[in-house]
C-alpha positions as a Markdown table, in Angstrom:
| # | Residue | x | y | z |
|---|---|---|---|---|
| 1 | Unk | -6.7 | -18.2 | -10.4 |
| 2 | Unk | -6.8 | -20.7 | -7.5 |
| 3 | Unk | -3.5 | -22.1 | -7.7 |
| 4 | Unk | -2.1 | -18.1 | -7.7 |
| 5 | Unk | -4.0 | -18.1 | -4.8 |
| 6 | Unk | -2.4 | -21.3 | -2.9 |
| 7 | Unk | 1.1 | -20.0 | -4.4 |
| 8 | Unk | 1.1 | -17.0 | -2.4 |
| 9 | Unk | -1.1 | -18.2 | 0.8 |
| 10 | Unk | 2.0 | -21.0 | 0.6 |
| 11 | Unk | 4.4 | -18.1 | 0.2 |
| 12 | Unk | 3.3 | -16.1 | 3.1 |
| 13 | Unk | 2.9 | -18.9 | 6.0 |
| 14 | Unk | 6.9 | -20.2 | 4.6 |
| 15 | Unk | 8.2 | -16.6 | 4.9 |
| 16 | Unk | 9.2 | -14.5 | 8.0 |
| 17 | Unk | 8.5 | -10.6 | 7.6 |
| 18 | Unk | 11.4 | -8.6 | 8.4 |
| 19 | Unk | 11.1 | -5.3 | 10.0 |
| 20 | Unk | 9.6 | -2.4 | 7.9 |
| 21 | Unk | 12.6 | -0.8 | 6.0 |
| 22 | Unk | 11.7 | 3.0 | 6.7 |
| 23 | Unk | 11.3 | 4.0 | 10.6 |
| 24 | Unk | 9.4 | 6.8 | 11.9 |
| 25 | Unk | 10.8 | 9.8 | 11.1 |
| 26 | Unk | 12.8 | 8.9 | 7.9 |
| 27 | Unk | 12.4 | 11.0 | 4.1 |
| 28 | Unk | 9.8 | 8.8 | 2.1 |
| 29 | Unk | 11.6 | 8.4 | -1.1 |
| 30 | Unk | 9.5 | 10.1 | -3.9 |
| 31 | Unk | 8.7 | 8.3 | -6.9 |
| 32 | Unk | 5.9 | 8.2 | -10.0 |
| 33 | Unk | 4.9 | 4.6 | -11.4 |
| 34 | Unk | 2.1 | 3.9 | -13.3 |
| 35 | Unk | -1.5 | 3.2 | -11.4 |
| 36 | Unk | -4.6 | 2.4 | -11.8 |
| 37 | Unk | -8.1 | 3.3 | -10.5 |
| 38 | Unk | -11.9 | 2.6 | -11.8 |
| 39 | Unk | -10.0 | 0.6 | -14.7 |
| 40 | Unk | -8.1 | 3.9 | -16.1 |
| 41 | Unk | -4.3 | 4.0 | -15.8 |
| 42 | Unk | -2.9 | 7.0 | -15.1 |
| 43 | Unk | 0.9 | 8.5 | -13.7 |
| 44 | Unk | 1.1 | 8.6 | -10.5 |
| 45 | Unk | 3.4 | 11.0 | -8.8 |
| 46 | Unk | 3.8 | 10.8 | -4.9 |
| 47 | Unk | 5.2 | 14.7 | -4.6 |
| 48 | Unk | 2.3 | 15.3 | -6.3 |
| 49 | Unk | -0.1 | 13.2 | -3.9 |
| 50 | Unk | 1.2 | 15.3 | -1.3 |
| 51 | Unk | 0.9 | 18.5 | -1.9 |
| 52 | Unk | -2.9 | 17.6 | -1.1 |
| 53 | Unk | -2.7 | 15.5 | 1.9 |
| 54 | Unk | -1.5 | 13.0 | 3.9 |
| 55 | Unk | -0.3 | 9.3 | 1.8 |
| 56 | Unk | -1.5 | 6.5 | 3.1 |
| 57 | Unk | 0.6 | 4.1 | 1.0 |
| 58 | Unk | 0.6 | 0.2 | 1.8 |
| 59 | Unk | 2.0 | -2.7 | -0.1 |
| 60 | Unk | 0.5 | -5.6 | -0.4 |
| 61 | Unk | 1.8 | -9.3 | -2.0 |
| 62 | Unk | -0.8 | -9.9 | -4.9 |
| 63 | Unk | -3.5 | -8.9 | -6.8 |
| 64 | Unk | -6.4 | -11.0 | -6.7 |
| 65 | Unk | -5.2 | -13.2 | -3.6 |
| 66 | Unk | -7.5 | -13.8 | -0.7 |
| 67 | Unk | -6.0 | -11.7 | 2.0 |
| 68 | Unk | -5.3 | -8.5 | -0.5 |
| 69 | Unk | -9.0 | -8.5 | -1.6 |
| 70 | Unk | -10.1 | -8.2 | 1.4 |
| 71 | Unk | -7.7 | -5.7 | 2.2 |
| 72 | Unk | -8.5 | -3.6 | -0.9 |
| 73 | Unk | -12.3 | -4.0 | 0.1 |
| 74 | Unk | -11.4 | -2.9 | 3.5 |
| 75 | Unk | -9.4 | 0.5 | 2.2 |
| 76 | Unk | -12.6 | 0.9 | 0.0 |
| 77 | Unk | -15.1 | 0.7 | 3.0 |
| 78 | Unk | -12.8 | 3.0 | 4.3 |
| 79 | Unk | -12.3 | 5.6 | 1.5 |
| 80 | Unk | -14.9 | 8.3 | 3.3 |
| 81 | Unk | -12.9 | 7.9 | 6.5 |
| 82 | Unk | -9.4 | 8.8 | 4.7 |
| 83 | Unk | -11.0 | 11.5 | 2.5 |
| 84 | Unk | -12.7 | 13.5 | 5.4 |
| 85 | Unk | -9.0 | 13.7 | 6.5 |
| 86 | Unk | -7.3 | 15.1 | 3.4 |
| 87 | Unk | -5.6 | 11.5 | 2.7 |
| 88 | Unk | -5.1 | 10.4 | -0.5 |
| 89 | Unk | -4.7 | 6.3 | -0.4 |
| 90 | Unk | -2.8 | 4.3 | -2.6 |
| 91 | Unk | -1.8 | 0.4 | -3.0 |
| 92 | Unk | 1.4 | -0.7 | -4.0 |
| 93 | Unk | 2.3 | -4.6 | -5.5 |
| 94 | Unk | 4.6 | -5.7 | -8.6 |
| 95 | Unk | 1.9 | -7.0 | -10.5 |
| 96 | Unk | 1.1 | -5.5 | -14.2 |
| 97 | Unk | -1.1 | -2.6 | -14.8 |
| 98 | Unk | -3.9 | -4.3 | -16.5 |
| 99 | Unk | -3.8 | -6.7 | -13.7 |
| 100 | Unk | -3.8 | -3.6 | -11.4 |
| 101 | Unk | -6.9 | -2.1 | -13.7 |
| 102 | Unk | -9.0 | -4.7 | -13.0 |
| 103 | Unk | -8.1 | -5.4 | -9.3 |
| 104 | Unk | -8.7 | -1.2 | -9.1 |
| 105 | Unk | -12.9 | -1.8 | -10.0 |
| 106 | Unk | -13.5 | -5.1 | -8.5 |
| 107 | Unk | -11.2 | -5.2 | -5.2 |
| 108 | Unk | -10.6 | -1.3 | -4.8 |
| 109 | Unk | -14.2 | -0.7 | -6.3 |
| 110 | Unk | -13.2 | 2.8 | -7.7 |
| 111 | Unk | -12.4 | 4.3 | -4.8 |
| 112 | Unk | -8.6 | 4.4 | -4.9 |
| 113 | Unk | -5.8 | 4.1 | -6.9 |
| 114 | Unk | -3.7 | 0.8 | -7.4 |
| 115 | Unk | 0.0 | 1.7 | -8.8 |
| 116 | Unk | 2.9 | -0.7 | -9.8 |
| 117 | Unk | 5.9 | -1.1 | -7.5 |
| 118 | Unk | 8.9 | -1.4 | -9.5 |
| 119 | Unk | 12.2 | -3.1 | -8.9 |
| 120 | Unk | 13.5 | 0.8 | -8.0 |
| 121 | Unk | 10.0 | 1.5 | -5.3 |
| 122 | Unk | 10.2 | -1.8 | -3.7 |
| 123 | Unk | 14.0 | -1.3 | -3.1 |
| 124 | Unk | 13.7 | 2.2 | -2.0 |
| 125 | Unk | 10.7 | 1.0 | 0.6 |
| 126 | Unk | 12.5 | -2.5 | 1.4 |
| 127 | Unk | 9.1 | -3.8 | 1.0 |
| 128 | Unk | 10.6 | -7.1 | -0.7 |
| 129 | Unk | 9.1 | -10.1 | 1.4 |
| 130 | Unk | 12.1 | -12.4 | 1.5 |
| 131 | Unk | 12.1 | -16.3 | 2.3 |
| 132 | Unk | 15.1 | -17.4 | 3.7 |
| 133 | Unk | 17.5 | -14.5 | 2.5 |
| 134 | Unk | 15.9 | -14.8 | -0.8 |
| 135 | Unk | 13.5 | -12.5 | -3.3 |
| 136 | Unk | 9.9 | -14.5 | -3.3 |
| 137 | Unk | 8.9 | -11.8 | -6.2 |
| 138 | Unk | 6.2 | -9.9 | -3.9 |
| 139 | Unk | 5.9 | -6.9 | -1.7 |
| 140 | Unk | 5.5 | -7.2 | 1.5 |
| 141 | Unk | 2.5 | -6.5 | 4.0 |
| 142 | Unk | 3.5 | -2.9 | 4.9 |
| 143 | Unk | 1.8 | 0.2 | 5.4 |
| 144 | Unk | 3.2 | 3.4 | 5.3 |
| 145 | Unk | 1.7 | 6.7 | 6.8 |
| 146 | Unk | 3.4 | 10.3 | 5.2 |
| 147 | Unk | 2.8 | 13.5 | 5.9 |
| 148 | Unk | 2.5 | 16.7 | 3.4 |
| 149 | Unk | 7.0 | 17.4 | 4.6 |
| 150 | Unk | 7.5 | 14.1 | 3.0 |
| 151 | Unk | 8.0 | 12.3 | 6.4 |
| 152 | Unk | 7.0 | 8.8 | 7.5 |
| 153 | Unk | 4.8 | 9.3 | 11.0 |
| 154 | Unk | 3.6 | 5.9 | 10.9 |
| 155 | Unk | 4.9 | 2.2 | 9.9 |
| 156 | Unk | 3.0 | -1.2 | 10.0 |
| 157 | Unk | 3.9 | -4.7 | 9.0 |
| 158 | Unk | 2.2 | -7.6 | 9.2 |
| 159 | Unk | 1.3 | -10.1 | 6.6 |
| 160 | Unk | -2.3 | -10.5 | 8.5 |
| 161 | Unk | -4.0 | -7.3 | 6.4 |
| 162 | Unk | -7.0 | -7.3 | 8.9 |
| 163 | Unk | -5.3 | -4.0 | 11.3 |
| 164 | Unk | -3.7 | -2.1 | 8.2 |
| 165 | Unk | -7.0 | -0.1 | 7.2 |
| 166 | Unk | -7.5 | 1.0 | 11.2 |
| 167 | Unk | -4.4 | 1.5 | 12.1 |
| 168 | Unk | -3.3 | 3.6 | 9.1 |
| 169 | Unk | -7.1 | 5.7 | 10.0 |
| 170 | Unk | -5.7 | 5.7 | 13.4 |
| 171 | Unk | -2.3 | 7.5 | 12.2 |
| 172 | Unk | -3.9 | 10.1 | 9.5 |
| 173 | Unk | -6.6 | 11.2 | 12.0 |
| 174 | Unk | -3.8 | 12.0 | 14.4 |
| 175 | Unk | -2.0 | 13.8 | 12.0 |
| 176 | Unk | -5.0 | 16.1 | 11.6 |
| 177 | Unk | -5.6 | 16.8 | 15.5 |
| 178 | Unk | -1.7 | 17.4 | 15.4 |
| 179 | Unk | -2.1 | 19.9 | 12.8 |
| 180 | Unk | -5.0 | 21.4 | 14.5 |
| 181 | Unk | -3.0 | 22.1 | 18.0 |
């Protein structure tokens, strides 16, 4: 487990992020993958997700790495937040569901769903982080804000996960006073 860790920490300071694939304003592809949360896996079907809410649906590198723990523990603290806005939250990385079933209890601690990104999602996202022109086999840092047409309103990337949770708060409680007015 520590030398996954140093691999990807190694991975992120040798790679430049590129800009977020989807802008504001562009269709977020729909999709279903498989997912996990409190250790179950389940189908998980974004059309589905939002026909009860807002997504909030960010990508992160690795399970189990230091930066996407905290990250998951950060969306968990945050869970109340999102829910008292109608958001459902879900994380997105290429690693296996029963990696993603355990990472769902101990990083997410129940409190949201974990789902795979597949070759297709990742594409369709451009959530590939990239070395030099080249694959390094994990998402990148991005968080994606959609509302219940299907639209991306908000887009953040950064591989530093420590503004994703507030910032993607920041996006769904506008949404909500938008749709209020």
């Amino acid at each position: 487990m520590k030398r996954l860790t140093w691999l990807a920490a190694a991975v992120a300071l040798m790679t430049t992020p590129a800009a977020a694939g989807l802008p504001t304003g562009a269709k977020a592809p729909v999709f279903t993958t498989q997912a996990a949360k409190a250790g179950k896996a389940f189908g998980f079907n974004l059309r589905s997700a939002l026909a009860k809410g807002p997504v909030v649906l960010y990508f992160y590198p690795k399970a189990f790495t230091h930066g996407c723990t905290l990250e998951a523990n950060a969306f968990a603290e945050a869970s109340p937040e999102f829910a008292k806005f109608g958001a459902t939250v879900i994380g997105m990385s290429n690693d296996d569901i029963n990696t993603l079933k355990l990472f769902s209890v101990e990083a997410c601690r129940n409190k949201f769903a974990v789902g795979s990104a597949t070759p297709t999602i990742v594409k369709a996202y451009d959530v590939d982080l990239k070395r030099e022109g080249k694959s390094t086999g994990v998402t990148s840092r991005t968080s994606y804000v959609i509302d219940q047409k299907g639209n991306v309103v908000f887009v953040h990337e950064d591989l530093d996960y420590k503004d994703h949770v507030r910032l993607t708060l920041d996006a769904v409680k506008k949404l909500k006073a938008k749709k209020k007015s």
